[in-house]
N, C-alpha and C positions, 0 to 999 in steps of 0.2 A: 592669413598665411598658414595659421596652425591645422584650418578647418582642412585647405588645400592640399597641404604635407600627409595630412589624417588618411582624406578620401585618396589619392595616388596610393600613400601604403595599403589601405585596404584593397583597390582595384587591384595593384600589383599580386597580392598576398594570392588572392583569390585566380586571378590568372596561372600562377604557379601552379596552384592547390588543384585544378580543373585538367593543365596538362600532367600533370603525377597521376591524376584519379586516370585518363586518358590512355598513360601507358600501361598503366597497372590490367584497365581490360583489354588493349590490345596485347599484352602477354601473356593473358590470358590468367593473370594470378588474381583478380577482381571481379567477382563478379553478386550481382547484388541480388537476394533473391527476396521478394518480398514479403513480409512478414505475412503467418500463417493463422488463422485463428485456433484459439487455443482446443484442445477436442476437450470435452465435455461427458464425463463419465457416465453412467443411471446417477449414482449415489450422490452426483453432484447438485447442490441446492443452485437454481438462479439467483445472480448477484443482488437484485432488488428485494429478494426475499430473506434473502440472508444481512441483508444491511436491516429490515424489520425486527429481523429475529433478534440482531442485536441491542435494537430500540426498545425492543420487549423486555429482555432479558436487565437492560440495564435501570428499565425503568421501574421491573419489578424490587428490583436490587433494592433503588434506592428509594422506596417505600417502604420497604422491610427495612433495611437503616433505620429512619428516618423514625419508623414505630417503634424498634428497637433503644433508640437512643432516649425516644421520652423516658424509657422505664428509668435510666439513669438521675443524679442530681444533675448534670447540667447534660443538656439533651444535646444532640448532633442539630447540628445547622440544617437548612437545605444544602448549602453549598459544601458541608463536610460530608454530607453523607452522597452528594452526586462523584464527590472524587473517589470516596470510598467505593460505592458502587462501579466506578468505571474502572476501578484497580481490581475486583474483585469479576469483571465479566474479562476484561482484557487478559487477566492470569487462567481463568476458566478456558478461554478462547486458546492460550498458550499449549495446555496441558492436552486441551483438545487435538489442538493441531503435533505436539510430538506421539501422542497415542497412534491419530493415523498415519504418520510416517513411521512408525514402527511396523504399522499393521501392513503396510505397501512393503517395505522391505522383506518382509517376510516372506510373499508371495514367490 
């Protein structure tokens, strides 16, 4: 009985929901335009090479930790130095990215 009560609400719901969307583009206040891909500047790196570069970056990170932390008495983990490295590429990547919006604001 709950399942039946369930699916009518939902049908109803959606019925509503279809004639509102209905009116909205016969008066023409709705109208749906489909999404654009996004443009692509020169300076813009592709997404699969830039997900690399962070692979790179982070994994040099935490080699450097990681040889860093021997020289200490008690050394850096694997696992403290991959967090550290990835705090230390994601804040890079932060400073990164408000540099270039400064640089585009400028323009």
């Amino acid at each position: 009985m709950i399942g039946l009560c369930g699916g009518l609400f939902i049908w109803l719901f959606c019925r509503f929901e279809r004639r509102r969307q209905a009116h909205y583009a016969r008066a023409g206040g709705f109208r749906w335009d489909p999404p654009r891909s996004p443009v692509r500047d020169e300076d813009t790196l592709p997404l699969w090479y830039e997900g690399l570069l962070w692979l790179g970056h982070w994994t040099v990170c935490l080699v450097l930790l990681w040889l860093l932390g021997r020289l200490r008495n008690e050394p850096f983990t694997w696992v403290q130095s991959a967090i550290c490295a990835g705090v230390l590429v994601v804040g890079g990547w932060a400073v990164h990215l408000s540099k270039e919006r400064r640089r585009r604001r400028g323009r």
